[in-house]
C-alpha positions in Angstrom: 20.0 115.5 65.0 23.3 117.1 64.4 26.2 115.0 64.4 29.2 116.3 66.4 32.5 115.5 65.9 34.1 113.5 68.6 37.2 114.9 70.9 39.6 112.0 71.2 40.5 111.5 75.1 44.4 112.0 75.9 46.1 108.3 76.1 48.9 108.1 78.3 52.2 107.5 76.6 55.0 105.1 77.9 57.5 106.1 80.1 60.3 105.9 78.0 58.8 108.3 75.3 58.4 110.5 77.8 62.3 110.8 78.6 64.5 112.9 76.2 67.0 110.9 74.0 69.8 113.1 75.9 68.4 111.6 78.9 69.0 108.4 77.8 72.1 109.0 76.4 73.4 110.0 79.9 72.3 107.6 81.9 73.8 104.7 79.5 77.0 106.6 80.5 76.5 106.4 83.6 75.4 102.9 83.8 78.3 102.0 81.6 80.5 104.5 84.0 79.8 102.6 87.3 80.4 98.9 85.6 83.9 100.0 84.5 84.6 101.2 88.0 83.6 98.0 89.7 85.4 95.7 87.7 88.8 98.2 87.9 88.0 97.9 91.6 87.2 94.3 91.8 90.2 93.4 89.9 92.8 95.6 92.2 91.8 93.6 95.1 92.3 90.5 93.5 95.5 91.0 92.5 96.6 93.1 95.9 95.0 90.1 97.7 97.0 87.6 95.4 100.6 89.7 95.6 102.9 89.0 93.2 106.2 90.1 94.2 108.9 89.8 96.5 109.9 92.8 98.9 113.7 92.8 100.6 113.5 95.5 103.2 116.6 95.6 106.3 118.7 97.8 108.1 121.3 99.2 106.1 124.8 96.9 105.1 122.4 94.2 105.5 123.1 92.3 102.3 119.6 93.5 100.3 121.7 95.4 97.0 124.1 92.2 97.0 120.8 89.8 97.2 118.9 91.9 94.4 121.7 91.9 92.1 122.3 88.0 92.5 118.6 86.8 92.3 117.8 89.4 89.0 121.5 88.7 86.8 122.4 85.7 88.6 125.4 87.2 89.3 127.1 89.6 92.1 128.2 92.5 91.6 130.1 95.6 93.8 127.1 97.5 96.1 127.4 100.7 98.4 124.9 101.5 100.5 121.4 102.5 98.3 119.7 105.8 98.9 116.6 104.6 96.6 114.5 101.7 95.8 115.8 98.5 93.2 112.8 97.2 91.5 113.3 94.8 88.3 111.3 92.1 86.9 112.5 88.4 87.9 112.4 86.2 84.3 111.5 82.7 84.6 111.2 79.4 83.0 107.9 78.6 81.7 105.3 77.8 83.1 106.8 79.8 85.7 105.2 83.3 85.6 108.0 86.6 85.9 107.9 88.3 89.1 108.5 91.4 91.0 111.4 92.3 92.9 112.0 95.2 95.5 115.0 96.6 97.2 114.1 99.1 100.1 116.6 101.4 101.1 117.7 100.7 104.5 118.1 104.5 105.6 116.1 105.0 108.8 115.0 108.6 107.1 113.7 106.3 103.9 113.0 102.7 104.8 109.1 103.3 105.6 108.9 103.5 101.9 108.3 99.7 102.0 104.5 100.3 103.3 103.5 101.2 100.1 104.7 97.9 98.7 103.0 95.9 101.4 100.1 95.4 99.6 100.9 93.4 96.4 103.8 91.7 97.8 103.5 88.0 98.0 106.4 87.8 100.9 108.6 90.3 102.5 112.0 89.5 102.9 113.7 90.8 105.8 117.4 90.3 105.8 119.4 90.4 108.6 123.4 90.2 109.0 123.6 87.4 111.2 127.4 88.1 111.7 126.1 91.6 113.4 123.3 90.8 114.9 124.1 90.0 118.6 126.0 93.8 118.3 123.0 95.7 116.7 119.7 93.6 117.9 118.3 96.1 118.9 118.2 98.3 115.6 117.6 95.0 113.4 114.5 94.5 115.6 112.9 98.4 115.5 113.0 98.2 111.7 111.7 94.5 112.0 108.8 95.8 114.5 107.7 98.2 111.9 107.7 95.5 109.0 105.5 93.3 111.5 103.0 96.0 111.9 102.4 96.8 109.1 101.9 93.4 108.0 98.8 93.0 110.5 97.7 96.2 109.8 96.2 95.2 106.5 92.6 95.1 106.0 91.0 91.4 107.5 89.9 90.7 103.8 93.5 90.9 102.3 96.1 88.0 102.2 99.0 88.5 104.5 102.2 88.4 102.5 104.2 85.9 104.0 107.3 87.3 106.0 110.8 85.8 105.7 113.5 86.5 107.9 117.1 86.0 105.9 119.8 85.1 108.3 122.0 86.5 105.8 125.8 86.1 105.4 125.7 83.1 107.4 129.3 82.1 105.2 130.9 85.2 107.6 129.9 83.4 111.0 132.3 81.5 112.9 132.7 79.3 115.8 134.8 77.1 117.8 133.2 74.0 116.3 135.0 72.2 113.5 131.4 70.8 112.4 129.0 72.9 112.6 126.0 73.4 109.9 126.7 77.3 109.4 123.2 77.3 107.9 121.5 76.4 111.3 123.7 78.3 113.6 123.1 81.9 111.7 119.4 81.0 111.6 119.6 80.0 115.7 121.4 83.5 116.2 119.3 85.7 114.5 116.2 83.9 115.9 117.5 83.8 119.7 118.2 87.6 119.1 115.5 89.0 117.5 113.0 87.2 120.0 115.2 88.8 123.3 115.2 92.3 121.3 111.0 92.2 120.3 110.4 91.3 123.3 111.6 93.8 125.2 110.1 96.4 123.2 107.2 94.7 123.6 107.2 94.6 127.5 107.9 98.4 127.1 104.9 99.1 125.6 103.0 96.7 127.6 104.6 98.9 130.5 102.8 102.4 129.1 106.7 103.2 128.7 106.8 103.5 124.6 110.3 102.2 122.9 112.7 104.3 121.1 112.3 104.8 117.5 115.2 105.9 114.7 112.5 108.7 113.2 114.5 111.4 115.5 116.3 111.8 118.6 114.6 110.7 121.7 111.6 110.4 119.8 109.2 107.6 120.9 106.8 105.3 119.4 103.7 102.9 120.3 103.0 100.6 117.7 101.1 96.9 117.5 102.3 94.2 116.1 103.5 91.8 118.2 100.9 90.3 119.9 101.3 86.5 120.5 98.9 83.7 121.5 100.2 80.9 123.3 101.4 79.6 126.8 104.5 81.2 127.1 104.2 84.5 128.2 107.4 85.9 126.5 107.7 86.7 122.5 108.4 83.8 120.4 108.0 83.8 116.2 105.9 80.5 116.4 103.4 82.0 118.7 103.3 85.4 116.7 99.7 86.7 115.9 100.6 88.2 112.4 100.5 84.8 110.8 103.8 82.1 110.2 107.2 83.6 110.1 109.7 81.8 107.9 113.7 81.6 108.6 116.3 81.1 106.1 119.7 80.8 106.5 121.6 82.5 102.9 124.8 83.9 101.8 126.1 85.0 98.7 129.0 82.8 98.4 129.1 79.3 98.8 128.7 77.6 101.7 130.7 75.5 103.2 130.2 72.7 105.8 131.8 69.7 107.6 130.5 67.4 105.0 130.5 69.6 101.4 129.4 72.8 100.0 126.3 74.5 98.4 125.1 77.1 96.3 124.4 80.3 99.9 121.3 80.7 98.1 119.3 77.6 97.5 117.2 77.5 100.6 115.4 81.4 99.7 115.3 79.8 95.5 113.3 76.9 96.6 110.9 78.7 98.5 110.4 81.1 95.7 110.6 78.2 92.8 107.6 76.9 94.8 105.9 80.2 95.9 106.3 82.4 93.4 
């Protein structure tokens, strides 16, 4: 019998012999491609969520360039009204960690600029003039409506920055009271004013009527933002959907009361020695 040579039967090979080493080689990129991108991702949101600096935003002559110059050199120097934004970084004691300060430009034509710092702020500071503010409510509270919506309008899974109102210049306020806390009047002004003023643009709205906005003449707008929960039917700060609102009375000279006097900006320094 004639012995034939056998013909070895095709084996299946493994899958990964089958693939091309560029093959590989490209897909390892992209593996490695997509990791990097989660963890840049990942990482923004923690540290939008977290915030890590302070935002001053305000109609103009408000105080903000005066404010920024004091809480950066700890000292005050000559300001004019600013056509572009101050930003520095605050040094601090250790542990304390630096952070970041922001001066918007109050210029109706600029001031939405402070949207884009929204994000990664830890509080906005909006200062008011509370020796003005009974004679331009109604502009302090537009620019104030704006800063409120945007504050809510921040994705559900971010942090809301915590909003300060600055009754600023409190030192210029006067009264016929020989002992009064200058402190608590300018805050009660600005409050009582601000409240009238929001909510009237609020019961404009409410009224399919729209409220004025600085943007351009006779221009108006419809914007959220000041929804309240609550009993009372009218707008009050306490009752204010977008989350706690905190008033400080400041100034940047000393203040003086019935009883002694005190560094005009201790009260915003603690919060921020605490805060920040």
């Amino acid at each position: 019998m004639t012995q034939t040579d056998a013909t070895p039967e095709p084996s299946a090979l493994p899958m990964t012999q089958t693939l091309s080493s560029q093959t590989l080689i490209l897909a390892s990129l992209l593996a490695a491609v997509l990791v990097v991108a989660l963890l840049v991702l990942f990482t923004r949101r923690k540290s939008q969520s977290r915030g890590n600096s302070l935002v001053l935003v305000g109609v103009p002559d408000s105080g903000k360039t005066a404010l920024f110059t004091s809480l950066v050199y700890n000292q005050t120097v000559p300001t004019h009204t600013s056509l572009q934004t101050n930003s520095s970084i605050v040094p601090r004691s250790a542990p304390k960690q630096p952070f970041g300060l922001i001066d918007i430009p109050g210029h109706p034509r600029i001031r939405e600029q402070f949207k884009e710092f929204v994000p990664d702020a830890k509080a906005l500071v909006f200062v008011v003039d509370a020796n003005t503010v009974s004679r331009n409510g109604s502009v302090v509270a537009e620019h104030l409506h704006s800063v409120m919506n945007a504050i809510v309008s921040l994705p559900p899974s971010h942090t809301l920055p915590t909003l300060i109102v600055l009754a600023h210049k409190a030192d210029l306020v006067r009264t016929a009271s020989t002992s009064f806390d200058p402190i608590s009047f300018a805050v009660n002004r600005v409050q009582t004013v601000l409240e009238r003023e929001l909510e009237k643009r609020r019961a404009s709205q409410s009224g399919g009527m729209g409220v004025e906005s600085m943007g351009g003449e006779d221009e108006k707008t419809d914007i959220g933002g000041l929804e309240c929960s609550g009993p009372d039917s009218t707008f009050k700060f306490e009752n204010w959907d977008g989350g706690e609102v905190l008033f400080i009375g400041t100034s940047i000279k000393e203040l003086k009361t019935s009883q002694d006097s005190k560094d005009g900006l201790f009260a915003l320094q603690d919060w921020i020695e605490e805060n920040m």
